[in-house]
mmCIF file as gemmi writes it, N, C-alpha and C atoms, coordinates in Angstrom:
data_model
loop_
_atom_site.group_PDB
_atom_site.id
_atom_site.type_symbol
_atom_site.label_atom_id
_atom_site.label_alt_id
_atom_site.label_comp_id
_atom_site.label_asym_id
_atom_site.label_entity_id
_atom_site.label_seq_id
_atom_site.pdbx_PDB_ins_code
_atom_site.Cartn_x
_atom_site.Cartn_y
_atom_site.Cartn_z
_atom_site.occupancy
_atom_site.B_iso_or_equiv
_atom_site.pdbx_formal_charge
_atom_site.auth_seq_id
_atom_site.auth_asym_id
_atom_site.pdbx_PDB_model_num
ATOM 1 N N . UNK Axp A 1 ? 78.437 -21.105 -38.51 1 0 ? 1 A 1
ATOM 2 C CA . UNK Axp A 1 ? 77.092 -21.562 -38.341 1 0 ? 1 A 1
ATOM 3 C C . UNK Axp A 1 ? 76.988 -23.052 -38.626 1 0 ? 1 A 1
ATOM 4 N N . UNK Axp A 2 ? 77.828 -23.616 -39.317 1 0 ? 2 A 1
ATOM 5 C CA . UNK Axp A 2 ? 77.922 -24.977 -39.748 1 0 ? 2 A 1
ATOM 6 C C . UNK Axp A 2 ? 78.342 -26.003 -38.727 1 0 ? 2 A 1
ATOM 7 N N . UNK Axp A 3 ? 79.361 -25.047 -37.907 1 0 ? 3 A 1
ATOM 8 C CA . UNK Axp A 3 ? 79.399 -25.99 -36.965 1 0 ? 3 A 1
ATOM 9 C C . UNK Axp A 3 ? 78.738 -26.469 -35.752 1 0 ? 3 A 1
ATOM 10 N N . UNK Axp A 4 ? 77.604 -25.118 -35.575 1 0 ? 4 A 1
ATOM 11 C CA . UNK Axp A 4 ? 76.053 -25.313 -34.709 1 0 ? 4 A 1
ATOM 12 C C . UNK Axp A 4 ? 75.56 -26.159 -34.881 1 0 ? 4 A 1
ATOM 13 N N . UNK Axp A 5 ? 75.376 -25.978 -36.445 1 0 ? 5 A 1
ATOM 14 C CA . UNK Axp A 5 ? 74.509 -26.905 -36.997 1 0 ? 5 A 1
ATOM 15 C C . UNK Axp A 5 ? 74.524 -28.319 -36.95 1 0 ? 5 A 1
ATOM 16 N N . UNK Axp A 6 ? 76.095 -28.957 -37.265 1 0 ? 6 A 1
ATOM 17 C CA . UNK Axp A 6 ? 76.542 -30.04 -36.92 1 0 ? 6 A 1
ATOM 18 C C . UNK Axp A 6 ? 76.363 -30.996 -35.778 1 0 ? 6 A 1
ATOM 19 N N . UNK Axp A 7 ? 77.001 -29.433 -34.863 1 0 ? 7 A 1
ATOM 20 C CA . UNK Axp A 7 ? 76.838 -30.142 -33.304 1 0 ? 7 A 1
ATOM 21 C C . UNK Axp A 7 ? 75.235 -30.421 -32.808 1 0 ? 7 A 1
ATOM 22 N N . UNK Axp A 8 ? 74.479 -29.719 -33.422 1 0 ? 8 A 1
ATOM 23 C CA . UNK Axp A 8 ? 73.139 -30.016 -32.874 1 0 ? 8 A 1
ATOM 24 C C . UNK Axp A 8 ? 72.616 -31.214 -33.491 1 0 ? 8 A 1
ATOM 25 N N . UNK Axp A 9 ? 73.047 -31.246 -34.972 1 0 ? 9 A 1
ATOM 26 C CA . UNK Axp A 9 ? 72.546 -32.972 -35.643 1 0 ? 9 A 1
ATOM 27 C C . UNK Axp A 9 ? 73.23 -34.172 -35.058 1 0 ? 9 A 1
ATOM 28 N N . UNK Axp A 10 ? 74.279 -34.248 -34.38 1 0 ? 10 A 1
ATOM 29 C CA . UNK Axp A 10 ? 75.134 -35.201 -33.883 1 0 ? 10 A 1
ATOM 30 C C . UNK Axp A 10 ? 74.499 -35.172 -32.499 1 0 ? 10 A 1
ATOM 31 N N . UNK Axp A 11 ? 74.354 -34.677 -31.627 1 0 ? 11 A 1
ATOM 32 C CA . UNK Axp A 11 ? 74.217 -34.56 -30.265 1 0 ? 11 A 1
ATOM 33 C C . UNK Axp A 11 ? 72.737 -34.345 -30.251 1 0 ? 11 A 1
ATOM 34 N N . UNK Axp A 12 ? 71.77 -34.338 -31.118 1 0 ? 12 A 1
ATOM 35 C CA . UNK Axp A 12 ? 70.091 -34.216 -30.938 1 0 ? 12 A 1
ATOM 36 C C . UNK Axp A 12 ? 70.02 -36.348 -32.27 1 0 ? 12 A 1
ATOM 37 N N . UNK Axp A 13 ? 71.083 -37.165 -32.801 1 0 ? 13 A 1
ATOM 38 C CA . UNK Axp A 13 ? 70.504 -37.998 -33.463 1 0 ? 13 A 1
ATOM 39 C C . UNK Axp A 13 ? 69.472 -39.07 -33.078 1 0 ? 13 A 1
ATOM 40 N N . UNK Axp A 14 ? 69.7 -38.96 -31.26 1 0 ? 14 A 1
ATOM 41 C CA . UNK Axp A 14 ? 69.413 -40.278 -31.053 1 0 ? 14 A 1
ATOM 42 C C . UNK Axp A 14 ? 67.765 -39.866 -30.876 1 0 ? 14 A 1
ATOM 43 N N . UNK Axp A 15 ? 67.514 -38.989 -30.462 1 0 ? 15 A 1
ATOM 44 C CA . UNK Axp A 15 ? 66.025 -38.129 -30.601 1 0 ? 15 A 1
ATOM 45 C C . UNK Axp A 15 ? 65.523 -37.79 -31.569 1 0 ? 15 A 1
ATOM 46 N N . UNK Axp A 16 ? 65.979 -37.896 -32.795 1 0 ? 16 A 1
ATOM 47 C CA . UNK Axp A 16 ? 65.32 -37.393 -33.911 1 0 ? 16 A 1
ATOM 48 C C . UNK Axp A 16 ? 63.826 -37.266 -34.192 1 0 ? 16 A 1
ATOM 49 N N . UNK Axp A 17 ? 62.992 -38.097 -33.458 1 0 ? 17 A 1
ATOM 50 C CA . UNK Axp A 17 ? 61.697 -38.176 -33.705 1 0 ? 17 A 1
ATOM 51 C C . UNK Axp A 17 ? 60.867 -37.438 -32.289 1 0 ? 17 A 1
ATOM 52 N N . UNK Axp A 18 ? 62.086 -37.028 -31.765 1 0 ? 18 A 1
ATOM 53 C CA . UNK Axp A 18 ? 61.281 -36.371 -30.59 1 0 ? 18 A 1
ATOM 54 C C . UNK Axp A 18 ? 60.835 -35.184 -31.128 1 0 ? 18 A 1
ATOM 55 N N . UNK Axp A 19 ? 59.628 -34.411 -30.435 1 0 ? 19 A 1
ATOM 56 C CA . UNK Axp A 19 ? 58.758 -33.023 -30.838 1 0 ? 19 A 1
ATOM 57 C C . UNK Axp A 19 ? 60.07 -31.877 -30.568 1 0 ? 19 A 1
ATOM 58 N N . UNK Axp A 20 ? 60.772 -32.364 -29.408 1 0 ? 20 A 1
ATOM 59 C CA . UNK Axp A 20 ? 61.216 -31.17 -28.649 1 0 ? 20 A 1
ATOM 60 C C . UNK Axp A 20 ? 62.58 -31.376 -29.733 1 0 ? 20 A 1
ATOM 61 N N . UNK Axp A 21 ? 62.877 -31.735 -30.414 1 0 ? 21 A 1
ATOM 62 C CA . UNK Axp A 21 ? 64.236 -31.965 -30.926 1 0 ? 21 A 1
ATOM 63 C C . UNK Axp A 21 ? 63.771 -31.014 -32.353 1 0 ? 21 A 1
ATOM 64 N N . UNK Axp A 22 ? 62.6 -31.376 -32.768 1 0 ? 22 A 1
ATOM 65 C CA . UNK Axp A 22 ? 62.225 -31.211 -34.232 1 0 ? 22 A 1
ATOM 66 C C . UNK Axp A 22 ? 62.352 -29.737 -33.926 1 0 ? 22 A 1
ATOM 67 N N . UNK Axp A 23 ? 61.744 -29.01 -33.118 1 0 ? 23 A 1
ATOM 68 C CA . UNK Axp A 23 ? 61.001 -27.855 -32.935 1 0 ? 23 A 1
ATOM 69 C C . UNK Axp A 23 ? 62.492 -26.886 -32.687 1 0 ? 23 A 1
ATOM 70 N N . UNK Axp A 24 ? 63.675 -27.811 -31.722 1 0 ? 24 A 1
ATOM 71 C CA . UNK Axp A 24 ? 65.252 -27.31 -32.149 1 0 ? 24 A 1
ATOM 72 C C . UNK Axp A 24 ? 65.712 -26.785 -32.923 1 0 ? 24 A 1
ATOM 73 N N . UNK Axp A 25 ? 65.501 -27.92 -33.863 1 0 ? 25 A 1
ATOM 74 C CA . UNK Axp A 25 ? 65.638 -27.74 -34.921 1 0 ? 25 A 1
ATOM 75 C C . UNK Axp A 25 ? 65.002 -26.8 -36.375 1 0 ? 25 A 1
ATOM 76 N N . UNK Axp A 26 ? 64.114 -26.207 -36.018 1 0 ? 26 A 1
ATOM 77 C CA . UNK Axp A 26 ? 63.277 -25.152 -36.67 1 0 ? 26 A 1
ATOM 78 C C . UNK Axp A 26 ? 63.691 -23.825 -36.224 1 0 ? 26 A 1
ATOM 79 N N . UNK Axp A 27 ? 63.741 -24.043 -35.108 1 0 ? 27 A 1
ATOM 80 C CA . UNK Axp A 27 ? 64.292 -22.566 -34.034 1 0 ? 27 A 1
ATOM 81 C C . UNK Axp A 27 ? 65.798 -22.526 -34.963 1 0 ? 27 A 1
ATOM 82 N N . UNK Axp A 28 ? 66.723 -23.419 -34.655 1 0 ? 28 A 1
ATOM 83 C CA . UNK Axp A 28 ? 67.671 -22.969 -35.396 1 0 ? 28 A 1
ATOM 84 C C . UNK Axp A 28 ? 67.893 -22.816 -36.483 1 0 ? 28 A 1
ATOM 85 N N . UNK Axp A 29 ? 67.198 -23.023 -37.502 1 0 ? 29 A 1
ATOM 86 C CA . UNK Axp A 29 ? 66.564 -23.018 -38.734 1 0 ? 29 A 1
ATOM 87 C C . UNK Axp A 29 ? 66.622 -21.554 -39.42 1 0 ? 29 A 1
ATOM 88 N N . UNK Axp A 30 ? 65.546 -21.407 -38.46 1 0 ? 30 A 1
ATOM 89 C CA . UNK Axp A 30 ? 65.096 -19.793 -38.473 1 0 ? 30 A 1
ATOM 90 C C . UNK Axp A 30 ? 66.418 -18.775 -38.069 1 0 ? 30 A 1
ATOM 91 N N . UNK Axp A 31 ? 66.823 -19.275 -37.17 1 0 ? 31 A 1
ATOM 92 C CA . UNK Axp A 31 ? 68.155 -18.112 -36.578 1 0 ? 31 A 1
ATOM 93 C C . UNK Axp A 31 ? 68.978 -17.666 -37.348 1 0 ? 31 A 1
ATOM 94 N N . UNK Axp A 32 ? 69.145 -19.645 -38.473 1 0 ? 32 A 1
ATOM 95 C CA . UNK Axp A 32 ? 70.406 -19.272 -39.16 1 0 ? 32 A 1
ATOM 96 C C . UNK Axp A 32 ? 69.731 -18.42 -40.287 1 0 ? 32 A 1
ATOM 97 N N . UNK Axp A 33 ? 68.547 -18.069 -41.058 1 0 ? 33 A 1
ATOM 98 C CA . UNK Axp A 33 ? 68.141 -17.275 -41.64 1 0 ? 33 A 1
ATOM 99 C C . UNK Axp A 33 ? 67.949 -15.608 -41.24 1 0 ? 33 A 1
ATOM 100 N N . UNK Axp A 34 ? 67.93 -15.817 -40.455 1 0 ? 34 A 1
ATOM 101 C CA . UNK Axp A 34 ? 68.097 -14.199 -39.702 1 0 ? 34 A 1
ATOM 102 C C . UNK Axp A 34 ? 69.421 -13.614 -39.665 1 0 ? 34 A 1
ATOM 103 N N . UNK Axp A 35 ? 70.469 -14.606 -39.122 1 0 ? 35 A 1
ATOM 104 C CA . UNK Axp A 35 ? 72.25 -14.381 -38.826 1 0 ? 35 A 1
ATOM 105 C C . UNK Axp A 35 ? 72.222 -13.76 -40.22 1 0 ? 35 A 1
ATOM 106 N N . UNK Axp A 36 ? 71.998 -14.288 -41.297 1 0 ? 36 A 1
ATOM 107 C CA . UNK Axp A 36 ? 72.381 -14.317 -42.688 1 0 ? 36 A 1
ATOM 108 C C . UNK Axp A 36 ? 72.029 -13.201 -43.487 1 0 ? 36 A 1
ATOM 109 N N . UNK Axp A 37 ? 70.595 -12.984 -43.368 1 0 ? 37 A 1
ATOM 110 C CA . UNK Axp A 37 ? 69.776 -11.738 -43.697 1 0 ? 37 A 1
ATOM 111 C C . UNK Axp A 37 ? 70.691 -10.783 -42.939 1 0 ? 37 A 1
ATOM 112 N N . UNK Axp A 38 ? 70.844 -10.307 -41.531 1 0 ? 38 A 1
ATOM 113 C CA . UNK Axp A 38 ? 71.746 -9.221 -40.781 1 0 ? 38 A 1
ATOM 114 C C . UNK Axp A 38 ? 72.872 -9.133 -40.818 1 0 ? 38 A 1
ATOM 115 N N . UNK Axp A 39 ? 73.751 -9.909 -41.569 1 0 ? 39 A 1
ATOM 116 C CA . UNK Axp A 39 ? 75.218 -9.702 -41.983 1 0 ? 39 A 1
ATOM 117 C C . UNK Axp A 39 ? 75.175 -9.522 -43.507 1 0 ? 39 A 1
ATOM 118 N N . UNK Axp A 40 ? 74.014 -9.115 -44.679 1 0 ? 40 A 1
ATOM 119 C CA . UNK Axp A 40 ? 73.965 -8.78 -45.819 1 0 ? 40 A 1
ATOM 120 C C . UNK Axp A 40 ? 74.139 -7.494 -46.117 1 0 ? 40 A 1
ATOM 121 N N . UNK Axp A 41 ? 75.435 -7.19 -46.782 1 0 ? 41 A 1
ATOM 122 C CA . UNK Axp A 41 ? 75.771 -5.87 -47.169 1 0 ? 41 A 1
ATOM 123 C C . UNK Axp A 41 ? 74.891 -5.255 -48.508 1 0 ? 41 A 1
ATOM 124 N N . UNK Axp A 42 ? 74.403 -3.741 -48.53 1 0 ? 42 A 1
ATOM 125 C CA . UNK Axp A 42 ? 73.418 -3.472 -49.457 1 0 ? 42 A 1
ATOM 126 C C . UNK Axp A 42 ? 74.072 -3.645 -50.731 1 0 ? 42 A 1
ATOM 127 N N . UNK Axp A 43 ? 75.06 -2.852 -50.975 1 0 ? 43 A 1
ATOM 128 C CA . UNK Axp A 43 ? 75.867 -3.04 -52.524 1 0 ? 43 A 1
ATOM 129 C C . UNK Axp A 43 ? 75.496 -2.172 -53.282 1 0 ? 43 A 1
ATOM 130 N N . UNK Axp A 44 ? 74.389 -1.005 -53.386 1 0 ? 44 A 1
ATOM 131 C CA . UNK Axp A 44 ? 74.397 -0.281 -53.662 1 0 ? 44 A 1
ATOM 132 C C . UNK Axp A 44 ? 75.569 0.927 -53.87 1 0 ? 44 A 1
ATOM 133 N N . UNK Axp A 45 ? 75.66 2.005 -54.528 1 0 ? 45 A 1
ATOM 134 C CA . UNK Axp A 45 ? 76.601 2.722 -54.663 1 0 ? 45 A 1
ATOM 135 C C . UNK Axp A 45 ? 76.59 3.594 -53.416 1 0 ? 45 A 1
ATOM 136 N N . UNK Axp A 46 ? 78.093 4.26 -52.713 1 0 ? 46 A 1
ATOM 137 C CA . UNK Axp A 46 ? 78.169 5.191 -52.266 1 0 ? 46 A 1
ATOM 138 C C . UNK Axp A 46 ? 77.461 6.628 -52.196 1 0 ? 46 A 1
ATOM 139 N N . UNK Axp A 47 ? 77.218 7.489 -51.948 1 0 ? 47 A 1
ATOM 140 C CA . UNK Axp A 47 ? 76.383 8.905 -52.336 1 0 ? 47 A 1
ATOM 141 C C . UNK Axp A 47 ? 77.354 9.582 -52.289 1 0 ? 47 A 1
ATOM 142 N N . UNK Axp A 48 ? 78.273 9.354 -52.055 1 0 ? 48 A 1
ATOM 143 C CA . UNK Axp A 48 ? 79.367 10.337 -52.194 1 0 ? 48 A 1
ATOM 144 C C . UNK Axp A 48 ? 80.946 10.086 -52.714 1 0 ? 48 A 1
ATOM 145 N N . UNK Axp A 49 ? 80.985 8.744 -53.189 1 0 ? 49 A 1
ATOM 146 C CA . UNK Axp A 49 ? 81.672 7.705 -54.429 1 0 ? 49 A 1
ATOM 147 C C . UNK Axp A 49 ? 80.968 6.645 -54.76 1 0 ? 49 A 1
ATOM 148 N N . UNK Axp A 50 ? 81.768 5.682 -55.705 1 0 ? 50 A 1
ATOM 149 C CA . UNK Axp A 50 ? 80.893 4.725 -56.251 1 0 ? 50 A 1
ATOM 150 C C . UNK Axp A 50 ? 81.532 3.603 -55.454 1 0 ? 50 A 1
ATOM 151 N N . UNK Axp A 51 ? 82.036 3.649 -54.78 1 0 ? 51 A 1
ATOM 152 C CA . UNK Axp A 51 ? 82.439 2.465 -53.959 1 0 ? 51 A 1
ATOM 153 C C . UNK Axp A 51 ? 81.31 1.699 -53.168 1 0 ? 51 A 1
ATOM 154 N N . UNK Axp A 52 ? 81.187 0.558 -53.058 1 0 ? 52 A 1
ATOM 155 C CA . UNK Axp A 52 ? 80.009 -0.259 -52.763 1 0 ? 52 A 1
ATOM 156 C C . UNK Axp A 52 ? 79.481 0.052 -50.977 1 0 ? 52 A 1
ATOM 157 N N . UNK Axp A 53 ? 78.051 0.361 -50.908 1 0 ? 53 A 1
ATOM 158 C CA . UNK Axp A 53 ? 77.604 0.858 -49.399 1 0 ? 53 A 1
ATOM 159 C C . UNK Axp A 53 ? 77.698 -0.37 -48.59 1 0 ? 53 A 1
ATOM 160 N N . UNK Axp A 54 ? 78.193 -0.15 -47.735 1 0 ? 54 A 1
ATOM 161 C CA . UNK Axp A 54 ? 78.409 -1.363 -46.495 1 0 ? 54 A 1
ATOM 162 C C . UNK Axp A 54 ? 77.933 -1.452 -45.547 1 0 ? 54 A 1
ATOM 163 N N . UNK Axp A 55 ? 76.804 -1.041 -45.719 1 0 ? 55 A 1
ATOM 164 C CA . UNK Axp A 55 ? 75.99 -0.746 -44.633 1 0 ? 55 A 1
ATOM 165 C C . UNK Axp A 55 ? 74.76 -1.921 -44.941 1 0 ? 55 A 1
ATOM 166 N N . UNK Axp A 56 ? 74.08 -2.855 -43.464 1 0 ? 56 A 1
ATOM 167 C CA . UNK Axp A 56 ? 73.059 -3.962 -43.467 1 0 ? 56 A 1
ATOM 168 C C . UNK Axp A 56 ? 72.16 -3.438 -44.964 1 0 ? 56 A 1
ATOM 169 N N . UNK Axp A 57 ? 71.646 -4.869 -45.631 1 0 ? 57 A 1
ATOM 170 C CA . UNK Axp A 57 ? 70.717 -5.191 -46.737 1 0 ? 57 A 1
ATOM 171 C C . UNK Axp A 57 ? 69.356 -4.214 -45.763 1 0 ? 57 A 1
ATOM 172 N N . UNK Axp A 58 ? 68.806 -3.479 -46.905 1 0 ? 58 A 1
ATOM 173 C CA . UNK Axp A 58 ? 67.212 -2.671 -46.5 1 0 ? 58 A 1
ATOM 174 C C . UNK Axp A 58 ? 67.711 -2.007 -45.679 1 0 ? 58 A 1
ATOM 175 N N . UNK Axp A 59 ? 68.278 -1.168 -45.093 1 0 ? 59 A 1
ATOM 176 C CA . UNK Axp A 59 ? 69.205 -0.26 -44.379 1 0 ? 59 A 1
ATOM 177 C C . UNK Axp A 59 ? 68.104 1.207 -44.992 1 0 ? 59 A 1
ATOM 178 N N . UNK Axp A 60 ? 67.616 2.29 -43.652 1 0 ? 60 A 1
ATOM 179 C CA . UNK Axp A 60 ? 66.951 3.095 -44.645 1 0 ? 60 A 1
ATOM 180 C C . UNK Axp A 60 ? 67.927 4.47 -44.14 1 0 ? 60 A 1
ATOM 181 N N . UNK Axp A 61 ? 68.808 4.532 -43.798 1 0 ? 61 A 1
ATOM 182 C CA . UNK Axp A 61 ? 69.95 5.617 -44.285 1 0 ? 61 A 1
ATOM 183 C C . UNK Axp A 61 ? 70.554 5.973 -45.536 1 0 ? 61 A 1
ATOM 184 N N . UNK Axp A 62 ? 71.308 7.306 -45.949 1 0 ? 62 A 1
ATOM 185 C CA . UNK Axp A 62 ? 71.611 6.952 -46.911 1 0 ? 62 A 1
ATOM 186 C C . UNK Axp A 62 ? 72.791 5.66 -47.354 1 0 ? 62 A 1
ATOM 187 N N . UNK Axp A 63 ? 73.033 5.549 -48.673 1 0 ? 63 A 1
ATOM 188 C CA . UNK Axp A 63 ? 73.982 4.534 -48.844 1 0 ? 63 A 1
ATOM 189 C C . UNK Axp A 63 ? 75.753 4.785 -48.513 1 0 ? 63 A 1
ATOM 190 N N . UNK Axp A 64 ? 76.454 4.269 -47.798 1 0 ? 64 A 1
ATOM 191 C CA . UNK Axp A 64 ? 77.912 4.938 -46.914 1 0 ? 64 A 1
ATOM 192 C C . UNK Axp A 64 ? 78.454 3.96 -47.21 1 0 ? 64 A 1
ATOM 193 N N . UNK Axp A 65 ? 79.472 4.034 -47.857 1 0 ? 65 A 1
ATOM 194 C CA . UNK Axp A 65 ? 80.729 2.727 -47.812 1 0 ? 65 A 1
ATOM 195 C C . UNK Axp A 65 ? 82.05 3.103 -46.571 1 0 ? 65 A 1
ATOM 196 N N . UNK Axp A 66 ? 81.355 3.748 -45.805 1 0 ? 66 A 1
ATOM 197 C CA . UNK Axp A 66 ? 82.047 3.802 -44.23 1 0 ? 66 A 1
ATOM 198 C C . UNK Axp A 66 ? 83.385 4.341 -44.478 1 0 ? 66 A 1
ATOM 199 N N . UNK Axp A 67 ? 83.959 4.878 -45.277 1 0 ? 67 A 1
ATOM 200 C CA . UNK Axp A 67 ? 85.478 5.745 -45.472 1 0 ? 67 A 1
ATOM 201 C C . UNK Axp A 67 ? 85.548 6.836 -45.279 1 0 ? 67 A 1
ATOM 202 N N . UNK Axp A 68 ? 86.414 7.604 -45.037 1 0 ? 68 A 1
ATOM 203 C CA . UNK Axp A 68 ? 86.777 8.976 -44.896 1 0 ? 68 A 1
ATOM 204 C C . UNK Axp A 68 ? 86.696 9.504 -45.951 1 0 ? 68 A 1
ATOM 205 N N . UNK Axp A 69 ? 86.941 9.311 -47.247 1 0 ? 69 A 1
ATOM 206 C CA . UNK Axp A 69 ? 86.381 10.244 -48.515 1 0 ? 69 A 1
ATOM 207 C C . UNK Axp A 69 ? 87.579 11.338 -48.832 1 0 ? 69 A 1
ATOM 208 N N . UNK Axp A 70 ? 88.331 10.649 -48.263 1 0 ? 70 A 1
ATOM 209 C CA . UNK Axp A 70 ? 89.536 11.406 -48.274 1 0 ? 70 A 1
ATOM 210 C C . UNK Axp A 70 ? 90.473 10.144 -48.698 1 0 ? 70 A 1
ATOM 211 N N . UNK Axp A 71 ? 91.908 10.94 -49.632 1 0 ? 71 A 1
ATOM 212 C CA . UNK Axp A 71 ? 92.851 10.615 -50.184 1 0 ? 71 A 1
ATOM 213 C C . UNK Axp A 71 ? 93.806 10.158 -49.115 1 0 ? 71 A 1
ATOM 214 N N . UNK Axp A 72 ? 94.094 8.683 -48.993 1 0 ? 72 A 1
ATOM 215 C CA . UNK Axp A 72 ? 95.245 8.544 -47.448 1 0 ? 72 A 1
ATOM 216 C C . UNK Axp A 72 ? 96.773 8.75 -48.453 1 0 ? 72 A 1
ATOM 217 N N . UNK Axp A 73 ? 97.298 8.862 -49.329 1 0 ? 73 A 1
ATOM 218 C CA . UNK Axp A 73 ? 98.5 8.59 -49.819 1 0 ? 73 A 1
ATOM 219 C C . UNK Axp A 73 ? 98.707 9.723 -49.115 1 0 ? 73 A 1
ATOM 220 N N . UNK Axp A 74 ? 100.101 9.59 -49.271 1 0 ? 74 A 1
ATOM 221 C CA . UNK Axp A 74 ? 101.374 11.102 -49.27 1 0 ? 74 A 1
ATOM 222 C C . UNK Axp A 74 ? 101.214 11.758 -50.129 1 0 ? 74 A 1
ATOM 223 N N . UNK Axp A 75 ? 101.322 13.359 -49.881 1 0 ? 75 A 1
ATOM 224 C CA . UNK Axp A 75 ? 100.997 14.497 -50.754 1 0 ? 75 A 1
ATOM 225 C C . UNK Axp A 75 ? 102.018 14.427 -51.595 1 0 ? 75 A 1
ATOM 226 N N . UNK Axp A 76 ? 102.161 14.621 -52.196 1 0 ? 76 A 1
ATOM 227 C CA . UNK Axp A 76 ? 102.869 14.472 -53.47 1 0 ? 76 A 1
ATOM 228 C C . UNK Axp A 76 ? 103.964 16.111 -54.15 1 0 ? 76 A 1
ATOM 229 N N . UNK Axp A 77 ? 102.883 17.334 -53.25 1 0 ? 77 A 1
ATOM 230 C CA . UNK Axp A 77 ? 103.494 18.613 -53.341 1 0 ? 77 A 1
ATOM 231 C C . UNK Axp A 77 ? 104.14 18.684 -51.849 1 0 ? 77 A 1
ATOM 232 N N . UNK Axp A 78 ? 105.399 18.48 -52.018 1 0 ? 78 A 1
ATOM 233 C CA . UNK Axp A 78 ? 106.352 17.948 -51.296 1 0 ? 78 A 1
ATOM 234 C C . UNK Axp A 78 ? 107.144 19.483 -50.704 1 0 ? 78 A 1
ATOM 235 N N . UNK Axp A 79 ? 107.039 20.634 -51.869 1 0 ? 79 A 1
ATOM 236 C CA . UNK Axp A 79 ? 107.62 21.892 -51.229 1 0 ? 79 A 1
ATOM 237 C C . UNK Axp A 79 ? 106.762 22.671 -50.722 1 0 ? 79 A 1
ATOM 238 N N . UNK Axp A 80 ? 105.323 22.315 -49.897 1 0 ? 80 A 1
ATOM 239 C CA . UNK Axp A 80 ? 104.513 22.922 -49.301 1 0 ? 80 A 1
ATOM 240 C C . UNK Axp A 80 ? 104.764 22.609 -47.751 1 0 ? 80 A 1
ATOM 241 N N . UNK Axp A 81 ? 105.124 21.117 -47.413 1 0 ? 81 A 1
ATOM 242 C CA . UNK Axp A 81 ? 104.714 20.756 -46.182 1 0 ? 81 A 1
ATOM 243 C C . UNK Axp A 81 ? 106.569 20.245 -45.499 1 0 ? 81 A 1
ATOM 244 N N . UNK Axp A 82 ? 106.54 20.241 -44.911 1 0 ? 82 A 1
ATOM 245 C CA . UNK Axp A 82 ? 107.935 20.068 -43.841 1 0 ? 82 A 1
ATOM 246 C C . UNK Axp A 82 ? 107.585 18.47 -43.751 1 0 ? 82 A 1
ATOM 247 N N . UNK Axp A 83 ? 106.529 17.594 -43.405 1 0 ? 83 A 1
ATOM 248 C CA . UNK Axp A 83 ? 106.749 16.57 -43.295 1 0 ? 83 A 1
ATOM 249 C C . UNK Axp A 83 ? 106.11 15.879 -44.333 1 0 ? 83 A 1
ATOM 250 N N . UNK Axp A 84 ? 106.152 14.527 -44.82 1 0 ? 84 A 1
ATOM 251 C CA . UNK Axp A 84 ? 104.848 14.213 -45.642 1 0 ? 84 A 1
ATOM 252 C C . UNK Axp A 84 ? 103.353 13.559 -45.12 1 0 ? 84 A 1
ATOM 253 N N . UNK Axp A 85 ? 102.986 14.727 -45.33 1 0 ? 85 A 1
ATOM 254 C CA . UNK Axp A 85 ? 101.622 14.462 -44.614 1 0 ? 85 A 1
ATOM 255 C C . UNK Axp A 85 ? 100.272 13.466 -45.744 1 0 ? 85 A 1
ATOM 256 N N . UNK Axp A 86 ? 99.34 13.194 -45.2 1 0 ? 86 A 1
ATOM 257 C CA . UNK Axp A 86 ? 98.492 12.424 -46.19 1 0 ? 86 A 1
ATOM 258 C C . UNK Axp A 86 ? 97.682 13.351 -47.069 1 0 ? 86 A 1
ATOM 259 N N . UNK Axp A 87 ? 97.446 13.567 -48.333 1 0 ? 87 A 1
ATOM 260 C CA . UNK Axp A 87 ? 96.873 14.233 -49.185 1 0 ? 87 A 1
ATOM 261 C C . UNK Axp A 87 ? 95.692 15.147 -48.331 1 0 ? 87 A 1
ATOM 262 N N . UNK Axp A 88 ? 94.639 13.991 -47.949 1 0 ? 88 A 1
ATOM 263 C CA . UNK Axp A 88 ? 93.625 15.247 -47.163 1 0 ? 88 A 1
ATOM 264 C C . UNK Axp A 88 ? 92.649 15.523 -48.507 1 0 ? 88 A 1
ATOM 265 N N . UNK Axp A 89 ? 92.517 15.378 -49.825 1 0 ? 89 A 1
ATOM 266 C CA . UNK Axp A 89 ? 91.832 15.866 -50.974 1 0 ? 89 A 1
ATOM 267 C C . UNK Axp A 89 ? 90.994 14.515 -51.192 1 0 ? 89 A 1
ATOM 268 N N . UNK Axp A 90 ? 89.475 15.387 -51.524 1 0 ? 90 A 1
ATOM 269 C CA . UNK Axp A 90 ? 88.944 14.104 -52.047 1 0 ? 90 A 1
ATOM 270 C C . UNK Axp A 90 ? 88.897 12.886 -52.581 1 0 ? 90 A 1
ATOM 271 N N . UNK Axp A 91 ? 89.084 12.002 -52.54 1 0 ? 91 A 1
ATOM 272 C CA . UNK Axp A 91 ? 89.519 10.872 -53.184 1 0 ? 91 A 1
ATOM 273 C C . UNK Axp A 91 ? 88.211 10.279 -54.271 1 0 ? 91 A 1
ATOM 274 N N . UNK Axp A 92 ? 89.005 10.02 -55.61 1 0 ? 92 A 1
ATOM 275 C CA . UNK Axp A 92 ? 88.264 10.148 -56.501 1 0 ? 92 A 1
ATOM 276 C C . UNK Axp A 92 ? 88.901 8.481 -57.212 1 0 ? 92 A 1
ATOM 277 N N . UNK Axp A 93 ? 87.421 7.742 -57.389 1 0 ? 93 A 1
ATOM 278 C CA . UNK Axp A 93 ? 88.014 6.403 -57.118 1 0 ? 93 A 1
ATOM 279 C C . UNK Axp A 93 ? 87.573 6.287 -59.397 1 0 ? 93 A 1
């Protein structure tokens, strides 16, 4: 966003006092406050671990830190399975 920003103060300087430049400049103003607000993660806890929800700020779903909720390591009971498969058991953080 910085570098929008840049390019529009360098390439709008010689106008600075123009209406239509100022008003640019507000518009993008505003955008970059919006970009910012819609890429804010809630941070709230998981509902189903405590791992942080990653889902947009004011989001009215529940809170999801977007994982499978499942254990990815290798099972560890090694004389059950022929290959080593991934645990598959809740994962408990």
């Amino acid at each position: 966003m910085q570098h929008v920003l840049d390019w529009v103060t360098i390439n709008t300087a010689r106008f600075s006092n123009n209406s239509e430049t100022l008003k640019l400049r507000r518009i993008l103003d505003s955008a970059i406050v919006d970009v910012q607000a819609g890429i804010e993660f809630c941070r709230a806890q998981c509902i189903e671990c405590e791992l942080l929800c990653l889902l947009p700020r004011r989001h009215e779903q529940a809170h999801e830190c977007t994982t499978s909720h499942r254990c990815e390591f290798r099972c560890e009971i090694v004389d059950d399975h022929d290959d080593q498969e991934p645990c598959g058991l809740p994962c408990v953080v």
